[in-house]
C-alpha positions in Angstrom: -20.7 38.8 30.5 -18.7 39.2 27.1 -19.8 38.1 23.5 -17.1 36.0 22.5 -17.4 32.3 21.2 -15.4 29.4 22.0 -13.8 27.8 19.5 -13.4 24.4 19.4 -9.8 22.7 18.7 -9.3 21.9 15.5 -10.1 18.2 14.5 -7.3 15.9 13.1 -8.4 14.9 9.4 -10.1 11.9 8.9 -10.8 9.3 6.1 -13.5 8.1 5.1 -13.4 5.0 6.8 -13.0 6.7 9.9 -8.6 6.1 10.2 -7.1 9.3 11.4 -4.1 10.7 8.6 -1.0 12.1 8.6 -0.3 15.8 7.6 -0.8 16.1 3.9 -2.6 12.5 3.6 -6.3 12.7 1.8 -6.7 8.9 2.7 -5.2 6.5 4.6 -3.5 2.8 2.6 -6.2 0.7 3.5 -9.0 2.8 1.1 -6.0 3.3 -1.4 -5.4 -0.4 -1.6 -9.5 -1.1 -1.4 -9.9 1.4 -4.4 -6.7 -0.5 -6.4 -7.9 -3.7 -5.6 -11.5 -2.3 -7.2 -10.1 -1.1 -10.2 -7.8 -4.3 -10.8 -11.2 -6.1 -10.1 -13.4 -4.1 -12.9 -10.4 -4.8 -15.2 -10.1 -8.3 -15.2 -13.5 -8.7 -15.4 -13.9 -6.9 -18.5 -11.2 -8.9 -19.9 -13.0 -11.9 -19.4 -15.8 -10.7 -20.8 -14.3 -9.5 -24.2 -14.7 -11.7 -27.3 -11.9 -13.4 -28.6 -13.2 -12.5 -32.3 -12.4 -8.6 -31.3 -8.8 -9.3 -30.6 -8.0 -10.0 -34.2 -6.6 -7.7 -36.6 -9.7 -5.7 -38.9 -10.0 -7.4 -42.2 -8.2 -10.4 -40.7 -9.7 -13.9 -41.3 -12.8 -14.9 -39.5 -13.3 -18.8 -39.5 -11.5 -21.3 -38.3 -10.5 -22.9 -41.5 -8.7 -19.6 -42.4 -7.5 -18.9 -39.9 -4.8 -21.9 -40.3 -6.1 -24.9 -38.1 -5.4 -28.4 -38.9 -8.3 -31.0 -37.4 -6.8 -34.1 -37.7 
């Protein structure tokens, strides 16, 4: 009986999610497009959350009277 090991075939790369990738891939379109729709996602969110009294320029005029608006 010899003392050598078997060694098992290599295993084709996987993604996370379990899709098998081409040579050179780190992970497949589906978890791209999940991670860009994420990001896109996180973005408008903050967005909608931001004030519109921080979009004015500093030292810029804070009521509405100054700022130019005509109630009529």
């Amino acid at each position: 009986m010899t003392d050598t090991t078997i060694t098992p075939p290599e295993e084709a790369p996987g993604c996370e999610c379990g899709a098998l990738l081409e040579e050179g891939q780190t992970r497949c379109s589906k978890c791209i497009a999940r991670d860009r729709w994420a990001r896109r996602q996180l973005a408008r969110r903050r967005a909608a959350r931001r004030r519109a009294i921080i979009r004015r320029p500093p030292r810029g005029p804070l009521g509405a009277a100054t700022l130019g608006v005509i109630w009529s």
